[in-house]
C-alpha positions as CSV (number, residue, x, y, z in Angstrom):
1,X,-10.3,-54.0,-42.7
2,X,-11.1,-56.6,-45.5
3,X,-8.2,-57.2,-48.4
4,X,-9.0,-59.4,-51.7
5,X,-10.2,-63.0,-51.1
6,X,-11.6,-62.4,-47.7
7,X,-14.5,-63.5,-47.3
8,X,-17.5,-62.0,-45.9
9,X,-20.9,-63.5,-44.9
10,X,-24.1,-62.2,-45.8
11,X,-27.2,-63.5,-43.6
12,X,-30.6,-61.6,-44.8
13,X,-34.0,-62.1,-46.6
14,X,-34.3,-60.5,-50.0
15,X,-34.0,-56.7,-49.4
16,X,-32.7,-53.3,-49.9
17,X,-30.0,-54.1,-47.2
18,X,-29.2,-57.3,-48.9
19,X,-28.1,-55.5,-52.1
20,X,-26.3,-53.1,-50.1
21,X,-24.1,-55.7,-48.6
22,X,-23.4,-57.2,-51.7
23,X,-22.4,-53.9,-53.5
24,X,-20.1,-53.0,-50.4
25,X,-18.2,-56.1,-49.5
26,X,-17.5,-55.6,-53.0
27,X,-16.2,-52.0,-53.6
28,X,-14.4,-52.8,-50.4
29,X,-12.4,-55.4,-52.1
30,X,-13.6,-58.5,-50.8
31,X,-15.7,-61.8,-51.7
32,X,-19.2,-62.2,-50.4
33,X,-20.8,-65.0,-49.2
34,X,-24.8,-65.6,-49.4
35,X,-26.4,-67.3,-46.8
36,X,-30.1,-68.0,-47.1
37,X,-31.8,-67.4,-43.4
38,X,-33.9,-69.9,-44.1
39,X,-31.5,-72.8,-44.3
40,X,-31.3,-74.9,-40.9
41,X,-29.2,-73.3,-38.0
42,X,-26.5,-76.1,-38.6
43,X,-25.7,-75.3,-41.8
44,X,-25.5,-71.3,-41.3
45,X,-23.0,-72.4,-38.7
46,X,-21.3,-74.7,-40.7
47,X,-21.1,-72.0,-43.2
48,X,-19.7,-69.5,-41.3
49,X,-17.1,-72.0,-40.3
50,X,-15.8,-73.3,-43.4
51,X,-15.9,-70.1,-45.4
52,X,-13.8,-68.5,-42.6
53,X,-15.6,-65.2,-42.9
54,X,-14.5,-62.6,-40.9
55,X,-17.3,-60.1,-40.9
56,X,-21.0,-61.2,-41.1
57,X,-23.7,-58.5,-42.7
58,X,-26.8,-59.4,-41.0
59,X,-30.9,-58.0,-39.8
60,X,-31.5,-57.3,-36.8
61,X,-34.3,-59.8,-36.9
62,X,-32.0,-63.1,-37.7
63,X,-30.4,-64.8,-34.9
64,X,-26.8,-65.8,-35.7
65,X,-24.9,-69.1,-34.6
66,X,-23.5,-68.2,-30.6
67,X,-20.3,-70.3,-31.3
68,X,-19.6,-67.9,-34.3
69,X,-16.7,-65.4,-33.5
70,X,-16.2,-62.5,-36.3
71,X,-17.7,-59.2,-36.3
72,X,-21.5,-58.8,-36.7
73,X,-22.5,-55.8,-39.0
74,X,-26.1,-55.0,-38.6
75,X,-27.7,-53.5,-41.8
76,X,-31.1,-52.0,-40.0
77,X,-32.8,-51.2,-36.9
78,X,-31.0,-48.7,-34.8
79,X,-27.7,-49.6,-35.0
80,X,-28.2,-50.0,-38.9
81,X,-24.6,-49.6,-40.3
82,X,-26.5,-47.7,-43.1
83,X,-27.4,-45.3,-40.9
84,X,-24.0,-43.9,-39.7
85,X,-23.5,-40.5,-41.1
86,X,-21.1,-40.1,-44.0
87,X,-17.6,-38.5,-43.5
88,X,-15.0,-36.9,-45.8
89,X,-13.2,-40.2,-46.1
90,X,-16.1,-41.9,-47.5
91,X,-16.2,-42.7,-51.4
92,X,-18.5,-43.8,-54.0
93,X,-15.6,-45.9,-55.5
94,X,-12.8,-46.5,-53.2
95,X,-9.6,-47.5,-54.8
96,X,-9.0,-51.5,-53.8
97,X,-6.2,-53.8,-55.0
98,X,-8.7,-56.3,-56.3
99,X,-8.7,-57.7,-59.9
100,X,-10.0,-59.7,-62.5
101,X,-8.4,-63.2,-60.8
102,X,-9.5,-62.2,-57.4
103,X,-13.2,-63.9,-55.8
104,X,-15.9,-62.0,-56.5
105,X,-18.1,-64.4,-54.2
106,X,-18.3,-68.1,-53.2
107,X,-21.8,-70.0,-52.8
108,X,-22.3,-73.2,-51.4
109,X,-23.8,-76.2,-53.4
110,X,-24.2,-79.5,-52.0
111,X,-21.8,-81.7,-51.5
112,X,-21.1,-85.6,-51.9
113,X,-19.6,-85.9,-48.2
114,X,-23.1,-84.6,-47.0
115,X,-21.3,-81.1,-46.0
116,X,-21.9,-78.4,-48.8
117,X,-19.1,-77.1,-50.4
118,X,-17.9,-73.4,-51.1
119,X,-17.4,-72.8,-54.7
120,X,-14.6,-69.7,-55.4
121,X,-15.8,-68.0,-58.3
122,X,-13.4,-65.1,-59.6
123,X,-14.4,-61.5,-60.9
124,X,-14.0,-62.5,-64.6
125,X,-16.3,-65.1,-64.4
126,X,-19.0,-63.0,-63.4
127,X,-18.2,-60.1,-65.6
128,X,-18.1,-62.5,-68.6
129,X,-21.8,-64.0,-67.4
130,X,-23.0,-59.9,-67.1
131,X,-21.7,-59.0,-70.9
132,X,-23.5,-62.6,-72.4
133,X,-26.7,-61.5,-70.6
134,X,-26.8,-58.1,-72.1
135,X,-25.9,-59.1,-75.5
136,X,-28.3,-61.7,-75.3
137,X,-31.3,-60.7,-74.0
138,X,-31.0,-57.1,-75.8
139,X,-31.1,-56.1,-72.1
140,X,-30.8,-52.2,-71.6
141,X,-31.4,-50.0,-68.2
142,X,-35.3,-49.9,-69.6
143,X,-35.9,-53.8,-68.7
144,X,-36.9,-54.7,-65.2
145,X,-36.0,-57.7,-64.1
146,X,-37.2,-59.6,-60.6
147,X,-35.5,-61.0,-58.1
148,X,-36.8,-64.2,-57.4
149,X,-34.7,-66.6,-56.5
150,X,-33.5,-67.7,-52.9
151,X,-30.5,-65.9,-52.3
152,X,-28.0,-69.2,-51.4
153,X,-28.9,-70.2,-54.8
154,X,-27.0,-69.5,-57.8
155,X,-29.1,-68.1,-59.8
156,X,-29.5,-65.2,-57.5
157,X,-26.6,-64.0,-58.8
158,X,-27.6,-64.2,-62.1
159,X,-31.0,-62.0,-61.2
160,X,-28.8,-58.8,-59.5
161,X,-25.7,-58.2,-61.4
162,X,-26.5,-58.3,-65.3
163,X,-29.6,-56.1,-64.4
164,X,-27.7,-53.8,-62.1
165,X,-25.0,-53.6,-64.0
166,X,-27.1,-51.9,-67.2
167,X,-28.7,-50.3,-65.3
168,X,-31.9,-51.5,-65.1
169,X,-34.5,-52.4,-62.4
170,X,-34.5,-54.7,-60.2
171,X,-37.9,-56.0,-58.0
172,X,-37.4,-57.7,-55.1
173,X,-40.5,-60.5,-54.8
174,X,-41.8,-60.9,-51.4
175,X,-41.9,-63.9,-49.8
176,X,-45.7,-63.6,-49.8
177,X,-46.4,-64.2,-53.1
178,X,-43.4,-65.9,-54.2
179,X,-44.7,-69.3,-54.4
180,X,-48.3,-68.0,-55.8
181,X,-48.4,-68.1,-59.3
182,X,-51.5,-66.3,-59.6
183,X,-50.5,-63.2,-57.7
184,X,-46.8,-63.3,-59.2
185,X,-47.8,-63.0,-62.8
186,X,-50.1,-60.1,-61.4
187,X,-46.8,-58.3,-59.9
188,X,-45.1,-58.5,-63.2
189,X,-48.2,-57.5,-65.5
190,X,-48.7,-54.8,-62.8
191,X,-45.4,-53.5,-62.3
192,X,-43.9,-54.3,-66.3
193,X,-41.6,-56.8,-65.6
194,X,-40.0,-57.5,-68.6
195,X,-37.2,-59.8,-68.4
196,X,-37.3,-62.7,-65.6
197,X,-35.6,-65.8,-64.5
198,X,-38.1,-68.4,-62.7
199,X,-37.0,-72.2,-61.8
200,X,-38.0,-74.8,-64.1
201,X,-41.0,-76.5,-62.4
202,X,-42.5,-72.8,-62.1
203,X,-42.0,-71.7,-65.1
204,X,-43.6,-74.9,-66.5
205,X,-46.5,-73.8,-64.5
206,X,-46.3,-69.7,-65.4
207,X,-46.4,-70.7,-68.7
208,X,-49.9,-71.8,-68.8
209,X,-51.0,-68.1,-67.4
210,X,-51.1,-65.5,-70.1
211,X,-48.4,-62.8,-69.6
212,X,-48.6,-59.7,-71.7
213,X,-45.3,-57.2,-69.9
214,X,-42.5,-60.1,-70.7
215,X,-40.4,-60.4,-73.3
216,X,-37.9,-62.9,-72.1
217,X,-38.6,-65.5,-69.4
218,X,-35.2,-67.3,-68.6
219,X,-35.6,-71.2,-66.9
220,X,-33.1,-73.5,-65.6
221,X,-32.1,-75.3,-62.7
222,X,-34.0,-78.8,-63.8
223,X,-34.3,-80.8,-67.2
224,X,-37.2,-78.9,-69.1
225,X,-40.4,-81.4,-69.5
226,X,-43.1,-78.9,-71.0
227,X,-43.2,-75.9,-73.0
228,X,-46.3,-74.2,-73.8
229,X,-46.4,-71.6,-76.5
230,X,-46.3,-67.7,-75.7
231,X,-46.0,-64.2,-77.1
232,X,-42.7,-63.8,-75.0
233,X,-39.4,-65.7,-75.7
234,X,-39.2,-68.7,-73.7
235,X,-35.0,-69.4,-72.6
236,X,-34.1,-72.8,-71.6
237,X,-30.4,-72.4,-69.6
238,X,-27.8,-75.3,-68.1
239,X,-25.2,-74.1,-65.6
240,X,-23.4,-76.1,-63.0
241,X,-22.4,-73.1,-59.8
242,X,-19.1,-74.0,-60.9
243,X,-19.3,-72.3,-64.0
244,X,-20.6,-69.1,-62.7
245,X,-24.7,-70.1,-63.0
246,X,-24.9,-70.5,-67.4
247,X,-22.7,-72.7,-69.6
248,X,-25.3,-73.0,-72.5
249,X,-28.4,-71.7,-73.5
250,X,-31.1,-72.0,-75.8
251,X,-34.1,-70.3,-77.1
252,X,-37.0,-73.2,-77.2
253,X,-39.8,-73.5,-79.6
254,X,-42.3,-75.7,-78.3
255,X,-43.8,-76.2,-81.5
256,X,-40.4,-77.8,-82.6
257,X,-40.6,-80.4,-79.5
258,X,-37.1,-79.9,-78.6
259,X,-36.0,-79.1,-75.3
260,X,-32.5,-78.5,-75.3
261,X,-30.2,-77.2,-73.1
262,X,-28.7,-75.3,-76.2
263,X,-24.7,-74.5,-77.3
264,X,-22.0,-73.0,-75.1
265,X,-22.8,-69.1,-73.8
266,X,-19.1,-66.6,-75.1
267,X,-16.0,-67.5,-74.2
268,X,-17.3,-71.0,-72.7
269,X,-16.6,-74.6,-74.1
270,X,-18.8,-77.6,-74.2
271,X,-17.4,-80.6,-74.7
272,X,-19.7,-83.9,-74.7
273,X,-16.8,-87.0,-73.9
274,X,-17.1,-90.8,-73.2
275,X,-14.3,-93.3,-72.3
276,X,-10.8,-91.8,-72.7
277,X,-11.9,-88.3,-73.3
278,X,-12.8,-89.4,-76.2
279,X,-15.5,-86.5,-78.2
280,X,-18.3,-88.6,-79.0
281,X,-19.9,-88.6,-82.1
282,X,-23.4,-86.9,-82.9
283,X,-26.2,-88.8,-81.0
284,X,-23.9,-90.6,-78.9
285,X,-24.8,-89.9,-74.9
286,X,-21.6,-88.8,-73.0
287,X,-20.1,-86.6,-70.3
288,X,-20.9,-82.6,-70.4
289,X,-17.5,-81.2,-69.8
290,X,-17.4,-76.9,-69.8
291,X,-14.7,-75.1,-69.9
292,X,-13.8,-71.2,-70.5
293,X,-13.8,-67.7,-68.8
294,X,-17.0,-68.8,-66.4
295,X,-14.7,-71.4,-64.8
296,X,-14.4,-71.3,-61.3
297,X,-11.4,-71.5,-58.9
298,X,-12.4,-74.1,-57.3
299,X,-13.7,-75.6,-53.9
300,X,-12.7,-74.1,-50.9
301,X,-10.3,-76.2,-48.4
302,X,-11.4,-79.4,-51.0
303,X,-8.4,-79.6,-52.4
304,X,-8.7,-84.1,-53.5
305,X,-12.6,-82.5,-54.3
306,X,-10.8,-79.8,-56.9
307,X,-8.7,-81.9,-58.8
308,X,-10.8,-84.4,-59.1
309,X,-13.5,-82.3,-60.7
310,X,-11.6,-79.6,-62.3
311,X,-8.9,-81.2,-64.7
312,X,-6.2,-80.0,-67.2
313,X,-8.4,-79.2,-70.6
314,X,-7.7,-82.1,-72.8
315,X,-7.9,-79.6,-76.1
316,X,-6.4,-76.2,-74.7
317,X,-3.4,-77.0,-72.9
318,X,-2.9,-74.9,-70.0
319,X,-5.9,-74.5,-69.0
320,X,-8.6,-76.3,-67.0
321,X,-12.3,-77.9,-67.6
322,X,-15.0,-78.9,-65.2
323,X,-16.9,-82.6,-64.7
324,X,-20.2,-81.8,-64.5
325,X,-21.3,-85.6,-64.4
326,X,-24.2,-84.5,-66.4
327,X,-24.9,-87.1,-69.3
328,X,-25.7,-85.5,-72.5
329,X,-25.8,-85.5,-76.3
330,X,-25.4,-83.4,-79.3
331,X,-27.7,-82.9,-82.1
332,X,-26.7,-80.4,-85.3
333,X,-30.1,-78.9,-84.9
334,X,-30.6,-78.2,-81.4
335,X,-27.2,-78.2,-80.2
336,X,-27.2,-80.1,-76.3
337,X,-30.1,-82.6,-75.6
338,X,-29.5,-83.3,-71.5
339,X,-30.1,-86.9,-70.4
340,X,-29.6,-87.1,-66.9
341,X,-26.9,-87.4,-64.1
342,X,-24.3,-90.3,-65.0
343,X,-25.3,-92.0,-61.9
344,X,-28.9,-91.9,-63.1
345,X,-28.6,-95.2,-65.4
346,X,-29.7,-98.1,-64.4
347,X,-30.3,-101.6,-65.9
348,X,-32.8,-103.3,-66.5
349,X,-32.6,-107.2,-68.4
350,X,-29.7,-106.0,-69.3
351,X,-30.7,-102.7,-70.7
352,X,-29.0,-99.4,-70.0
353,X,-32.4,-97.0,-69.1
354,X,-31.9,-93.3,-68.5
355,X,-34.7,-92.7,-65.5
356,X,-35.2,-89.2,-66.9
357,X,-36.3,-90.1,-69.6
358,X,-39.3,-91.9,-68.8
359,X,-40.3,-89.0,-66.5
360,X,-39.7,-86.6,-69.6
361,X,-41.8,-89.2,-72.0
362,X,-44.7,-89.5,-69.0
363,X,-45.0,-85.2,-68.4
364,X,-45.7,-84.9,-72.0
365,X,-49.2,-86.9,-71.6
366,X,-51.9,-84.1,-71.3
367,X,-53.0,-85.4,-67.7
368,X,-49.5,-85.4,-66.2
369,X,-48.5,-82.6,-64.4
370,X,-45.2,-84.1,-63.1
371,X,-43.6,-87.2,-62.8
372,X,-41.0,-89.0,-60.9
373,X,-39.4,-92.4,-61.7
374,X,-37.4,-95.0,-59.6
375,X,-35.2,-98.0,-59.5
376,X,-36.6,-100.5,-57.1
377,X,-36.7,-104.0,-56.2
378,X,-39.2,-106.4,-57.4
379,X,-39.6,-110.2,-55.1
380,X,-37.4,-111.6,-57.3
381,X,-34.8,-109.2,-56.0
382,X,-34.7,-108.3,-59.8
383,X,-34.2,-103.8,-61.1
384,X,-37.5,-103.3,-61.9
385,X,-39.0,-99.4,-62.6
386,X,-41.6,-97.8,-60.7
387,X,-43.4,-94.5,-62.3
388,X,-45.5,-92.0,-59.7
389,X,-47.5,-89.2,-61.4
């Protein structure tokens, strides 16, 4: 009963069934919708809500929002939807009228109002980010990959569909183990993970553990403080959800000292802009502005949100680029070096100081594992900076 652009939610922890709902909302023509059962009960509702989803996929073992009113699908127990029998209608493939310009899924990021936001993000997009990842990475249906990250979370997306789409493997992590470095590098040397995407501030920590079964261990999510040499490649990625998970990407050598964000991923453009949309010179901090193929539609029911962030393309006319209020700058030799959000400057005596990157300058001491700085107030009522480590 679902057409293209429908939208269907998905409320389940990492799991068999999970992948199964993904795979059929699709081949039934529709959009899904990832919903994280650990987020608070308001924003599952709130979800539910604004996406306007018709049909939810859920466990018997979550407890869904009373006021919502669609369809509940249960995926196991007893009156598992899996475990109908198959009739003479059923099809691997069914025929659907769904193309390339149709949504593939929408995800929710946060949102400036305080309410997240659904971003619509079209088939093409995430075919485009599947065929960059294969050619890549080298990726082939002998790597296996994990499937680590929460599944409201963007890069989720990125972990299940290059890898399913080879035809590789794909290893669920439980939640047990998931925040346990120890026992997670154990899982992959165990089970010959090869290929992997962790978030920044654990992969700054996995990298001090010595991992023989990966080749490739992809990062992003947070600016890159650390790198610590390895026999695997080491990835350093940038994405806003907006443009489907990766804009750019770099391999880092932490015997260089650079840690870039890298150039534009195919059929995606970087552009690095200050006052006037004016491309700024080499060196020169400005906006990150992406463009291309990964773009997506848009925000759902955020229509002032849309325009303001997605905007006619300055240098391809007819088509569109994305904000990212990201500050950034370009180097010849390692491509993007990111700075931090716009609103992330601050002044101090009359000095424009990026807060980032003190706390990049302050992880690089041997003692520091992280660090965090902050604008404050000092009794004079004067900006003054305060470091914690």
């Amino acid at each position: 009963g679902v057409s293209p652009d429908d939208r269907v939610g998905i409320l389940t922890k990492p799991s068999l069934e999970m992948s199964a709902a993904v795979l059929g909302v699709l081949k039934a023509g529709a959009a899904f919708v990832p919903i994280d059962p650990e987020y608070p009960d308001q924003r599952i509702q709130y979800i539910l809500e604004d996406s306007g989803a018709k049909l939810l996929f859920t466990q018997e073992e979550l407890s869904v929002p009373e006021s919502y009113t669609g369809e509940v699908i249960l995926l196991n127990g007893e009156r598992s939807i899996l475990s109908l029998p198959l009739d003479e209608n059923d099809r691997a493939n069914p025929q659907t009228e769904t193309n390339a310009d149709h949504l593939a899924y929408m995800i929710y990021t946060s949102g400036t109002t305080g309410q997240p936001k659904g971003v619509m993000v079209e088939h093409h997009a995430l075919v485009n980010l599947c065929f960059w990842h294969h050619d890549a990475f080298g990726m082939t249906a002998e790597d296996r990959s994990a499937k680590y990250a929460g599944f409201g979370f963007d890069a989720s997306i990125w972990e299940m569909f290059p890898t399913w789409t080879i035809g590789a493997e794909l290893h669920v992590i439980d939640e047990a183990i998931r925040l346990d470095i120890i026992r997670l590098n154990e899982y992959f040397e165990q089970n010959g993970v090869t290929i992997t995407f962790l978030p920044t501030q654990l992969a700054e920590q996995f990298m001090e553990l010595e991992n023989t079964s990966l080749r490739v261990l992809l990062t992003g999510g947070d600016k890159l403080k650390r790198a610590v040499k390895q026999p695997y490649t080491l990835v350093n990625n940038y994405g806003p959800t907006e443009n489907t998970v990766v804009a750019t990407s770099t391999e880092i050598d932490p015997e260089e000292g650079s840690l870039s964000i890298g150039r534009a991923i195919a059929n995606t453009r970087a552009y690095i802009l200050g006052d006037g949309d004016q491309v700024q010179p080499e060196g020169v901090a400005g906006e990150l502005c992406v463009a291309g193929r990964g773009l997506a539609r848009g925000y759902l029911n955020r229509e002032d949100e849309t325009a303001k962030r997605f905007v006619a393309d300055p240098f391809v006319p007819g088509e569109r680029m994305y904000r990212t209020g990201d500050l950034v700058r370009w180097t010849a030799e390692h491509g993007i070096e990111y700075i931090g959000r716009i609103d992330q400057q601050v002044k101090v005596r009359g000095y424009r100081i990026e807060l980032s990157e003190i706390e990049v300058r302050l992880a690089q001491l041997s003692a520091v594992q992280d660090a965090a700085v902050a604008a404050v107030k000092d009794k004079a009522g004067n900006t003054a900076l305060c470091a914690y480590v």
